[in-house]
N, C-alpha and C positions, 0 to 999 in steps of 0.2 A: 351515570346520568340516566333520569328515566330514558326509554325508549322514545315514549311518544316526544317526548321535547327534544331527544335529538334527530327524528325525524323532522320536525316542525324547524329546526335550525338549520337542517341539509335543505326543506324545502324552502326556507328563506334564501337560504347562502347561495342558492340555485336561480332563485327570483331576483335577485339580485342582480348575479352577471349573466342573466338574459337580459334584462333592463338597460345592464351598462351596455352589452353589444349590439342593441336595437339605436342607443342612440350617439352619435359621432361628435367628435370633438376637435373643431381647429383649432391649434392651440401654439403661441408662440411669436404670432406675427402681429403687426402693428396695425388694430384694427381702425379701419374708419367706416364709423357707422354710417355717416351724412349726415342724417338726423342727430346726431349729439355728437357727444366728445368723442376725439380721438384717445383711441386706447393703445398705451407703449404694453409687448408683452401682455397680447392680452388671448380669451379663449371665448370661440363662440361655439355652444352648446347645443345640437342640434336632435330634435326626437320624432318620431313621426314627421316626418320631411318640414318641420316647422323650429322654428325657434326656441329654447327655450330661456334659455340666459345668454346675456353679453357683458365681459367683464374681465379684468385683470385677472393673472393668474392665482393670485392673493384670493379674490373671489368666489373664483368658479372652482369647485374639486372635480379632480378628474379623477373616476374608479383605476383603480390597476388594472382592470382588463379591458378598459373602455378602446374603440375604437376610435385609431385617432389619426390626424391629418398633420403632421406637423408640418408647420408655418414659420418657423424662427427666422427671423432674418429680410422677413418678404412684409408685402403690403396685403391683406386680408380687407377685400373690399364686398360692396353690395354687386352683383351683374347690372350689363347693364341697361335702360329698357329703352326698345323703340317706339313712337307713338306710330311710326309711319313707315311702308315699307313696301315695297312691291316685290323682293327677296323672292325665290324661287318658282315663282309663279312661271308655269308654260307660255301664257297669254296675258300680259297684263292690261290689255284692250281689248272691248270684244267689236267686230263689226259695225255691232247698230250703236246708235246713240245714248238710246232710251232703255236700260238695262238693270233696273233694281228690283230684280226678281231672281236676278244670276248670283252664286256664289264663290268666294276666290278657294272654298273649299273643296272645289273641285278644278282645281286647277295648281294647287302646291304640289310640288315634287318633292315628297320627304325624300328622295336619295340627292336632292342637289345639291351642290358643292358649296351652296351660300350658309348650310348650315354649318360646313365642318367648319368655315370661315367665321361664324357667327360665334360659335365656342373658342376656335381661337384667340377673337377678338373679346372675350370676358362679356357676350351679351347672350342673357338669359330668358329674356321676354319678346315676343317682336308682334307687333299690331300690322297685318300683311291685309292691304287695301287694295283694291283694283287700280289701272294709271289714273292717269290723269288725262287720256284724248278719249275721255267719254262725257256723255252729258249726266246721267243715272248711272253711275255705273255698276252697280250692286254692291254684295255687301260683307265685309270683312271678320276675319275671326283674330284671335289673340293666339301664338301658341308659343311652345318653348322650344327650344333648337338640339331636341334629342324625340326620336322614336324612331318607328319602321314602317309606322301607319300615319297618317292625318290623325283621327281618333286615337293615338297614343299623345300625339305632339297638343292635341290641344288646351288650353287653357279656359278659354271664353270663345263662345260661336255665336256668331247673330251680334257683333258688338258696332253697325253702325253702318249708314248706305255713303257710300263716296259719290260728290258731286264736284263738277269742276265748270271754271268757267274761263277755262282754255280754250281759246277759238282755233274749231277745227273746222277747213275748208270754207270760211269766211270771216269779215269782222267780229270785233269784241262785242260790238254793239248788239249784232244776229246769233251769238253764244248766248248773251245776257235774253235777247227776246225767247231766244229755243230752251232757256229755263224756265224762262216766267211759263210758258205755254206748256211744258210740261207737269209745273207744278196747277197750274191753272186744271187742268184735263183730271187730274186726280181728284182735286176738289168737287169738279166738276161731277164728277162720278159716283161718289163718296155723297152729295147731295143727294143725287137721283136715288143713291140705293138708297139714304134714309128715306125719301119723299114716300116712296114704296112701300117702303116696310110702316110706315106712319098709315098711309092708305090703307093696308092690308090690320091693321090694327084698327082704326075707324069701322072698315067695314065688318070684323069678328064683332065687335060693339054693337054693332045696329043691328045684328044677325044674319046680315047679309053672307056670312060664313062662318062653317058649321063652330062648332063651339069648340071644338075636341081638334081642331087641325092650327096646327103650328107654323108660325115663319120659319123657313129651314134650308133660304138661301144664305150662304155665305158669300163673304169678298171674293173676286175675281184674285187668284194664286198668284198670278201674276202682277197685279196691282197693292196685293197688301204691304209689300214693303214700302210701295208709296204711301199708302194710306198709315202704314204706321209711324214713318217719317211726317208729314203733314201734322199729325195727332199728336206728336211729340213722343210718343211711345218708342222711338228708334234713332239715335243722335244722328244726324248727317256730318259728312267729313268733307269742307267746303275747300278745294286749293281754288288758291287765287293768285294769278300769276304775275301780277303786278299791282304799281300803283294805281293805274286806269279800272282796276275790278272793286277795289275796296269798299268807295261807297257801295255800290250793288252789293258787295258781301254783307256789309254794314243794314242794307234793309231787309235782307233773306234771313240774318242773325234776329232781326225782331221779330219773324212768323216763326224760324224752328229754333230747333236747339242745335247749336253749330258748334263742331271745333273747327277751325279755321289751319291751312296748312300755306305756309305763304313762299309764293318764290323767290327769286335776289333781288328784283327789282323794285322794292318796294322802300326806297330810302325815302323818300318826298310823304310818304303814311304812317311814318310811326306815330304820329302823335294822333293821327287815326286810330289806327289800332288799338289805341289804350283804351278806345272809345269800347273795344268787344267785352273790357274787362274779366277778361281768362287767358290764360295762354294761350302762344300760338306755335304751331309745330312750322320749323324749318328747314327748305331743301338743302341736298347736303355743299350747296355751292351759298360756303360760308363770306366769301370777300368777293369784289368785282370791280372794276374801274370805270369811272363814270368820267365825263368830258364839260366843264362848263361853257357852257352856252356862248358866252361874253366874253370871256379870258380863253377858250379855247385850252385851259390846264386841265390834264387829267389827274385825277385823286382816285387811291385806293379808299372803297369803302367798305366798310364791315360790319353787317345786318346784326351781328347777336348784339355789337356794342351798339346799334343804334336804338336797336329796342333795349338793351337795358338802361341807357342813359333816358327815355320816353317812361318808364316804368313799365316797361311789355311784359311778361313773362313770356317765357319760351322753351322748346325740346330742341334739341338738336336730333339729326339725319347724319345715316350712314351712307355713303354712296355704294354702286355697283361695282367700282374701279378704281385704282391709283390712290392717291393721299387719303382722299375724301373718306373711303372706305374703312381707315383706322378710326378709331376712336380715340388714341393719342392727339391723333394731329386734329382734328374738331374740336379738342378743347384746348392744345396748345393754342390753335387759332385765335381763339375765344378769347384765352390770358393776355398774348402776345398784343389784341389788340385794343385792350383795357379793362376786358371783364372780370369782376373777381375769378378766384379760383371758387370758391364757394359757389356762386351760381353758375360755374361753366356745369362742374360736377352735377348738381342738382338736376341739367336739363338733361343729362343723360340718365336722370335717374329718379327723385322724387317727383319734377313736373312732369312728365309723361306719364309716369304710375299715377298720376291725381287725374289726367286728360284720362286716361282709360278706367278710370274707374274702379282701381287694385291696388291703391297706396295701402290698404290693408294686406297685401299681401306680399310686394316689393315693393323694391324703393330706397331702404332701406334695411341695417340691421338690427333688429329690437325685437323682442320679444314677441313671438304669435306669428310672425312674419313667415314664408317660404323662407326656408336655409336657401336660398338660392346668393351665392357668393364666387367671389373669384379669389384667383391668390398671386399677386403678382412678384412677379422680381424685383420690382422699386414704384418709384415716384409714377401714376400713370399717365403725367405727363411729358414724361420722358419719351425719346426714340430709343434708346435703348432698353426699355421695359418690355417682357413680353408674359403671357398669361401661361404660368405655370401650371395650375389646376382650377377645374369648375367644378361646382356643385352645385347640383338643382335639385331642389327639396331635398337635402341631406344625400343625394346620392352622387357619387364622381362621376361626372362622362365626359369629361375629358382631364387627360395628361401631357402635356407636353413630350417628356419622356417616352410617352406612345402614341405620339404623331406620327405613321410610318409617312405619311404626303411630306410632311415636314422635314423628317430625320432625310427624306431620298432626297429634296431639294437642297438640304444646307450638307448633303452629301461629299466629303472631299471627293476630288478626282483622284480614280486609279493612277496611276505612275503608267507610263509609256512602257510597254514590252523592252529590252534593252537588246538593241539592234548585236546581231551576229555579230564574234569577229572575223575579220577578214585574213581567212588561215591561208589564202593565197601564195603560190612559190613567185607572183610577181609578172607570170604568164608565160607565153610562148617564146 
């Protein structure tokens, strides 16, 4: 063979399986994309921390030397996202009231225990907002539940100012006034500096100033995140804690652009709520019992199924603690108390990717998408399921099999030392 062409076929054959072991392959387990079909035995294709085919083994060819994930046997799902989260945060409140200038990126603790929790629970996105006993509370970033820095972990920064109209240290009524008057004072302000800047232009016109000198005040730093919220330039993240807040959310929804995060008490609003028409994110206290008035009976009731029976869309919440915190048991909730499986899934997954604004990029498995996926042991609504492997943008950070937290907890006990015998003659 000439030389030169079998150079040119070494440096193919070479191009080749760099290509296959740049890019990974799940391959084996039963995928469920969300977005489409479920696939039996199927293989998702992953290059550059992105997607690139999703499909049956039939399909997709896997190189001989490709790097690969086997899945056989397991559930091969999307991670999953939170719209809402207060998750590792030092301080999820800050002192003052009036606070959208403050950011919660300087306040995550990448070594905190919520993330190694977060990968074990198969969630790979998390929208981490200030609490909710603030009035402005500043403003939130998107990040993924693997790094060693904040700027490793993040995904999206600047993604939205949290507002809430939880009454703290007085009525609902004195919450509702201590926002209008806050939003009021930005405007307020946001006037003056245009009136200014209009004057100082009128007067360069007349000659009254020099020709060659320029306006060259900016917004107050501290005010711009109100004025970019106001402008619609920056979405606010509205909780509203009950029924009694809705309509007020209802008329702050027609000045800005709002996602709405609603708490358990709001059974007597859904047909409210439909009125936002968008989704709504939900705290993770999925059921509650309510007492009627007249009959004095108490009934269990249950917010996901209220808004899906209303037409609401919705995300679900992880909690800090106990049930709430699985994402099993949030959507067994969900099934258990009449909601498809289809839309339980979905709020942990497409509708939050749509509220934040990255259904391009999770959400889902499909093509162009972050490889961001879990692999589970079964049904994920099962108690018995647990999340064997995560992959975020094509790379593993977490195993089960190397959970040392994990492996030391389900740890069997040593065996008791086995007591002496008693070599005694019986004594004196």
């Amino acid at each position: 063979m000439n030389k030169h062409l079998l150079g040119a076929a070494i440096a193919a054959a070479l191009s080749l399986s760099l290509a296959a072991q740049d890019t990974v392959f799940v391959k084996g387990g039963k995928v469920v994309t969300v977005s489409g079909p479920v696939i039996e035995n199927g293989v998702v294709a992953i290059a550059n921390g992105r997607i690139t085919k999703v499909g049956s083994a039939d399909e997709v060819e896997v190189p001989w030397d490709a790097q690969v994930v086997d899945a056989t046997g397991k559930v091969v799902m999307p991670t999953w996202v939170l719209a809402h989260s207060q998750g590792s945060l030092r301080s999820a409140n800050e002192n003052m009231q009036n606070v959208p200038y403050v950011s919660v990126a300087d306040a995550i603790d990448p070594a905190s225990t919520f993330f190694e929790d977060c990968l074990r629970n198969g969630v790979g996105t998390i929208h981490i907002l200030p609490g909710n006993a603030t009035l402005l509370g500043g403003i939130g970033m998107i990040v993924r539940p693997a790094g060693r820095t904040v700027e490793d972990m993040a995904v999206r920064t600047r993604t939205g100012v949290k507002l809430s109209l939880q009454a703290q240290g007085g009525a609902r009524l004195q919450q509702v006034r201590r926002m209008r008057r806050a939003l009021e004072e930005i405007r307020e302000y946001l006037a003056d500096f245009d009136r200014r800047k209009a004057e100082f232009e009128k007067e360069k016109a007349a000659g009254a100033v020099p020709a060659d000198k320029e306006w060259t005040e900016e917004y107050d730093r501290l005010k711009k995140p109100g004025i970019d919220l106001v402008q619609k330039k920056l979405k606010g993240w509205l909780f509203v804690p009950s029924t009694a807040e809705v309509d007020e959310a209802l008329r702050l929804a027609e000045e800005l652009e709002l996602a709405v995060v609603v708490g358990q008490n709001v059974e007597k609003a859904a047909a409210k709520l439909a009125r936002f028409k968008a989704p709504v994110v939900l705290d993770e206290n999925l059921e509650f019992w309510t007492r009627d008035e007249e009959t004095d009976v108490e009934r269990k009731v249950c917010t996901p199924k209220l808004l899906a029976d209303a037409g609401v869309g919705f995300a679900l919440s992880l909690g800090a603690s106990g049930p709430t915190s699985y994402p099993w048991w949030q959507l067994a909730t969900c099934v258990r108390n009449g909601v498809d499986r289809k839309t339980a899934v979905e709020a942990l997954t497409m509708v939050p990717a749509q509220m934040l604004g990255i259904a391009d990029d999770v959400g889902s498995l499909s093509e162009g998408k972050f490889g961001n996926l879990q692999i589970l042991s079964g049904d994920p609504m099962a108690a018995t399921t647990w999340v064997e492997t995560v992959l975020l943008e094509g790379k593993v950070v977490y195993e089960r099999s190397k959970d040392q937290r994990l492996q030391y907890l389900l740890k069997a006990p040593e065996p008791a030392p086995a007591k002496p015998a008693n070599t005694g003659n019986g004594g004196d």
